[in-house]
N, C-alpha and C positions, 0 to 999 in steps of 0.2 A: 505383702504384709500379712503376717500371723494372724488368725480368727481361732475362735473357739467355737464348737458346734456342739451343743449340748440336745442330748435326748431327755425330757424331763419326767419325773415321776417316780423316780427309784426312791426305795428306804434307803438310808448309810448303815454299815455295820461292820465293824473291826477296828483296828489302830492306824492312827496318824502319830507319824513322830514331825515334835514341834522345831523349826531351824530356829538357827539365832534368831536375834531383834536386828535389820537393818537399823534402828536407832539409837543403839549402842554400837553397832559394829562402824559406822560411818565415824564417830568423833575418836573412838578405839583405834582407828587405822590412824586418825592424824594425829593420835597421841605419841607415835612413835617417833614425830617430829622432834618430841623433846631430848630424847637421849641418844647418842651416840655409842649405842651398844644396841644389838639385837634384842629385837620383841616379837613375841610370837603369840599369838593369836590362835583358838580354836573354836570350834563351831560356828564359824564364818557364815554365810547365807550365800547361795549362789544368785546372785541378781545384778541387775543392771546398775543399778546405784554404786553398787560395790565396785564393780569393772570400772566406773566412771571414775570414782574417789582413786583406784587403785591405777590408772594412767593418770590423773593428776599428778600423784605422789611419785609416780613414774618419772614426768617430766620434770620435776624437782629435783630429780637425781638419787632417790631412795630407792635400794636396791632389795623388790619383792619377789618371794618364791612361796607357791602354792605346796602344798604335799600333806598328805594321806587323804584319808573316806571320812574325818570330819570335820572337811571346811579347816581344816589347818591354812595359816599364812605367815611366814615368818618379813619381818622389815627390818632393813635395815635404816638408820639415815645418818650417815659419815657426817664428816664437816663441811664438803663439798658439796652444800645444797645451794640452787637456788629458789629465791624465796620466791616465786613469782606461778600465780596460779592466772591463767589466761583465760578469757573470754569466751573462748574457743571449748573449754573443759568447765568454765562455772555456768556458763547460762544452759546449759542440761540438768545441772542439778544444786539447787542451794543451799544446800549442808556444804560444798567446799568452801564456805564462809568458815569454816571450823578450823581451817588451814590459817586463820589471821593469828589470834592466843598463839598457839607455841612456836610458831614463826618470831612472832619478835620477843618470847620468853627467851628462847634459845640465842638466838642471827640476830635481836635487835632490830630488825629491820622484816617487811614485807611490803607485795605490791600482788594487791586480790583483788580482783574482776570484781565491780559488782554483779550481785547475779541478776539480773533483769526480773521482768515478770513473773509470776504463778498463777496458774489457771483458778486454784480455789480463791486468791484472795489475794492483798496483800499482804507482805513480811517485813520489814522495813529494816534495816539495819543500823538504824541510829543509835538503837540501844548498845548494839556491842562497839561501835564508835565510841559513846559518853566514856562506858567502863573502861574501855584501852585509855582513853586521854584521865581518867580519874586513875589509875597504875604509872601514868607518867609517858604518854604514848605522844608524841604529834601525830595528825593525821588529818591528812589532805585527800579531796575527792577531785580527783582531776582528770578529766581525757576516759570517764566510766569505770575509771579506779583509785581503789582506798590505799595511798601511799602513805605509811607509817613506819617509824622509828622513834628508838626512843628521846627525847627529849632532853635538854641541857646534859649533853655528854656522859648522861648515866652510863654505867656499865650492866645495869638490871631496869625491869621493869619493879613498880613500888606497890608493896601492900597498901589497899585502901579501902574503906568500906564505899560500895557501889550497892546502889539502890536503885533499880532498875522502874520506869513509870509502869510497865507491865510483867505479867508472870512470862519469860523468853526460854524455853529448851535450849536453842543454839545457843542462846547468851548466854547462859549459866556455865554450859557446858565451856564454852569462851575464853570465859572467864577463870572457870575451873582451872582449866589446862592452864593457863598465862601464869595464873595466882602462885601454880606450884613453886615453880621457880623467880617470882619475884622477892625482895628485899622485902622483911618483914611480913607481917600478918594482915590477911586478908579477910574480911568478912562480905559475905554474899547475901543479901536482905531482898526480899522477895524473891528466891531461888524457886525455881521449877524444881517438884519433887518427884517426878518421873522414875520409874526405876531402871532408866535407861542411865539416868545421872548417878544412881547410886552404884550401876556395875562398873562405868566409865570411873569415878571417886576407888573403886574399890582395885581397879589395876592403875589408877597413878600409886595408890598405897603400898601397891607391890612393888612398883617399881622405885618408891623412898619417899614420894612425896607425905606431907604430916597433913593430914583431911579428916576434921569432925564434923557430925551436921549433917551427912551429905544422907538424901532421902527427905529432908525436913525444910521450910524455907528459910531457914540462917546456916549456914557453910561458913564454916570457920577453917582456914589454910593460911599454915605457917609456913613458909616460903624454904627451902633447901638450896645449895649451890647446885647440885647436880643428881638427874634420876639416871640409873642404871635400868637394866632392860630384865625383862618379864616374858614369864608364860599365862596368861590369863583366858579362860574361858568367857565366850562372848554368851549372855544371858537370853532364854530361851525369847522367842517373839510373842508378846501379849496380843498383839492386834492380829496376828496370824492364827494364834490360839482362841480369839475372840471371833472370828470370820469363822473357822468352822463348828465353832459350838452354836453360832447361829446357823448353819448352813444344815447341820442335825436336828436343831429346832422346828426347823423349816418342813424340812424333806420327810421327819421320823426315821426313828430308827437307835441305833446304842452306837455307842465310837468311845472308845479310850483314848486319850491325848497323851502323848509320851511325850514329856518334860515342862508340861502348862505348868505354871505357878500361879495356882486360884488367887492366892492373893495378891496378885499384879492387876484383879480381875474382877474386885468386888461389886463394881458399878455394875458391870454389865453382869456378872450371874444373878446377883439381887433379881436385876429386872425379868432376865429369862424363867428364872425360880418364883417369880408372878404371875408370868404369863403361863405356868403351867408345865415346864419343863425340869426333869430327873437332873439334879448335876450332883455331884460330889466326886469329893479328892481328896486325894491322899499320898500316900509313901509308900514303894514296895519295892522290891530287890533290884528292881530296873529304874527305880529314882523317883519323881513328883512325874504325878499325872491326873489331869481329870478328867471323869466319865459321864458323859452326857445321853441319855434317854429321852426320846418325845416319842407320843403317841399322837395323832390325831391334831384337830387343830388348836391352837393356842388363843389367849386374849391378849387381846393386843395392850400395849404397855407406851403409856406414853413419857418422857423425860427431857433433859435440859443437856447441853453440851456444857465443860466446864473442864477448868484445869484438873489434872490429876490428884487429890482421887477419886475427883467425880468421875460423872460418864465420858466418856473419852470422844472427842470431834474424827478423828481418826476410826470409831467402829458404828458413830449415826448414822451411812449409808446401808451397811450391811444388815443392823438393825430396824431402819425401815422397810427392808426388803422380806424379813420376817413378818413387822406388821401387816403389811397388804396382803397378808394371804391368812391372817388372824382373827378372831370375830372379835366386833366391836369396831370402834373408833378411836384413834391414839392423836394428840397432837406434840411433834417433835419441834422444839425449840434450839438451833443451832446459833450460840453465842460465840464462837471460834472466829472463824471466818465467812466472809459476807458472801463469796460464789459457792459454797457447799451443796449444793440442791441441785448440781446439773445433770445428776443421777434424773431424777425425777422425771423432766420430757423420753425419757428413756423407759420407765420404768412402764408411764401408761400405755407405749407403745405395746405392750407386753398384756395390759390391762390392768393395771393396777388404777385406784381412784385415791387421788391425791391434788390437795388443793394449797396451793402455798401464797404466805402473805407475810411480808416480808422476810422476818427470820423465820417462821413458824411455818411450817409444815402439817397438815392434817390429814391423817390418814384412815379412810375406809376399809378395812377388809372387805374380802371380796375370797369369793369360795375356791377360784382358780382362776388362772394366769395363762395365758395363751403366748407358747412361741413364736419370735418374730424376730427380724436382722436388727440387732440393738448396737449401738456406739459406745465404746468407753470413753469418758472425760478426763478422766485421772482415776489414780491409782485405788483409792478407795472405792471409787462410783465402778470400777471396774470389776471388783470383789464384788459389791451390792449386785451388778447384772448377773455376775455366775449365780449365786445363789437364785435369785428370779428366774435365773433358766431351768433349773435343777426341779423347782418343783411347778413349770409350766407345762402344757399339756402340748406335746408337740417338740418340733425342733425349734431353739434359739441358737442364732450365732451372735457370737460377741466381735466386735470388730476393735482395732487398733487398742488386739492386749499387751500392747508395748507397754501402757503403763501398768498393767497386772505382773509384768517380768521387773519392775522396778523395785517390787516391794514383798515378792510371793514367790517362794524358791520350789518348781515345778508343782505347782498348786495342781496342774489337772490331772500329774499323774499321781499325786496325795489321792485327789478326789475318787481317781480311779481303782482306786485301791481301797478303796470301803465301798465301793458298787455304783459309783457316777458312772453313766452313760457319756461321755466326753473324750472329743480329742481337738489335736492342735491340727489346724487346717491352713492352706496357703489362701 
């Protein structure tokens, strides 16, 4: 099993270029479910997630091909699909809930694994149930799978307004997809504003579907008989852009981020731009990028988790790993999900002093961090550990960076390319 072995103590200095967002690229690949003509894809991310969604889509009978140097994919999906996403291919990963929406927009019919467990928390899938059966969906849980078709002999699924009891990414997105090609007009009420949802809204657009709204919580979709197929670039990764602008915070040092979109990002530079740290962005001949500077050490900044566009539950591990090496006292409040903190017995291995009660988090700086054999728990807490190793004194290894490959398209040779001490180890 893969480790990462970090020497800690370097400055960073130079460029990172930023990969897609796995959370665009993931509902973007099952977008292609809807049309019956080729969609092609670029700036793909090379991660495991992607592999995963992309033998899914496989096994469906959707016929995908890789090709050039930027994350190109082109998809096809004939008529000859089947709808049937197995147990086998979802309980690895719970985005292939994304495959339900243009399964039975398109086929009318599907049969989707639930996906079992998540180590952070619960996910629940109820919400994109209600929406499917409010569109005009049957759907039955039966034998660990959601069997759905549509309802009194329609030939479409129905625009309907869905109002969701909570703000749902996947749901929106779900929904999205389904909305385009159903009968009439659809309105989406408490719509996640993610700008993961507005690149996904901006290549159904491309591909024909009628999408207002989208970015904002009301999404308005006028349903079309049929989308034709797209070249659409998949929108640069905020949370991967987020992870090394802390990771420079951390360590000190300059780094230019090739194709960050600051404004994907305002939660988190706010905070970094308190605790002390240079950032600014801009536009130059080579596209959006922001520049990050730290000197010395930071104050530590304490904050709330919250749907987009607050601070993001997706960059509070990486962020607390800046604090514990910050002066002051910060207390992080994580409203997301209820296991988010499993970073944490990890972190003090390392020395960090942090005191947790229930959602809250309380974090002491402390002047240095001591390397040590650290565990990753998932994908985020696994980000959080590299950065702690980076500015620990000594060697850390990071062990079971399987979920660091799920989400961070070769992070250590990024890192090693603005002057990390890092490699991939057996």
């Amino acid at each position: 099993m893969d480790k990462l072995r970090i020497t800690g103590g370097r400055t960073l200095h130079g460029e990172v270029t930023i990969s897609g967002a796995k959370n665009a690229a993931l509902p973007e690949l099952c977008a292609a479910l809807l049309t019956c003509e080729p969609v092609t894809l670029t700036n793909v991310p090379r991660l495991r997630d992607v592999a995963t969604m992309r033998q899914l889509l496989d096994h469906m009978g959707v016929q995908t091909q890789t090709h050039g140097a930027r994350g190109g994919m082109t998809l096809h999906a004939a008529d000859s699909i089947n709808p049937e996403a197995p147990y086998e291919l979802v309980k690895t990963m719970r985005a292939s809930v994304l495959v339900l929406g243009p399964l039975l927009a398109r086929f009318g019919r599907a049969r989707v694994s639930l996906p079992g467990g998540c180590a952070i928390g619960s996910r629940p899938v109820d919400q994109h149930i209600k929406g499917m059966q409010a569109m005009g969906a049957e759907i039955l849980v039966e034998h660990g799978y959601m069997v759905a078709q549509l309802a009194g002999g329609k030939k479409r699924l129905q625009g309907a307004r869905i109002a969701t009891d909570m703000v749902t990414v996947t749901g929106t997105e779900n929904f999205l997809m389904a909305a385009t090609l159903a009968e009439g007009e659809t309105l989406l009420e408490n719509a996640a504003q993610e700008p993961e949802i507005a690149d996904l809204a901006e290549m159904l657009i491309a591909m024909g579907a009628k999408i207002e709204g989208h970015g904002t919580s009301r999404i308005h979709i006028q349903g079309v008989e049929r989308l034709h197929g797209c070249t659409h670039q998949v929108v640069a990764d905020r949370i991967e852009a987020g992870t090394f602008l802390c990771a420079v915070a951390a360590t000190g040092g300059d780094v230019v981020l090739r194709h960050g979109h600051a404004d994907h990002l305002d939660a988190v530079i706010d905070k970094l731009i308190e605790a002390g740290a240079d950032i600014a962005a801009g536009q130059d001949a080579d596209g959006d990028f922001i520049r990050v500077r730290s000197t010395g050490r930071l104050k530590a900044q304490g904050f709330r988790t919250t749907e987009y566009p607050g601070f993001p539950t997706d960059m509070q591990a990486q962020f607390m790993a800046l604090n514990c090496i910050s002066h002051g006292t910060a207390k992080v409040t994580e409203t997301i999900f209820e296991n988010r903190f499993m970073h944490v017995n990890e972190m003090v291995r390392l020395g960090a002093k942090i005191q947790i009660d229930g959602k809250v988090a309380v974090v002491e700086g402390t002047e240095k961090l001591s390397g040590a054999t650290v565990m990753a728990t998932d994908l985020r807490a696994s980000a959080s550990l590299v950065i702690a190793g980076l500015v620990a004194e000594g060697d850390t290894i990071v062990d079971r960076i399987y979920h660091l490959d799920r989400g961070y398209d070769q992070m250590e040779e990024k890192l090693r390319g603005i002057g990390a001490n890092i490699e991939r180890i057996k």
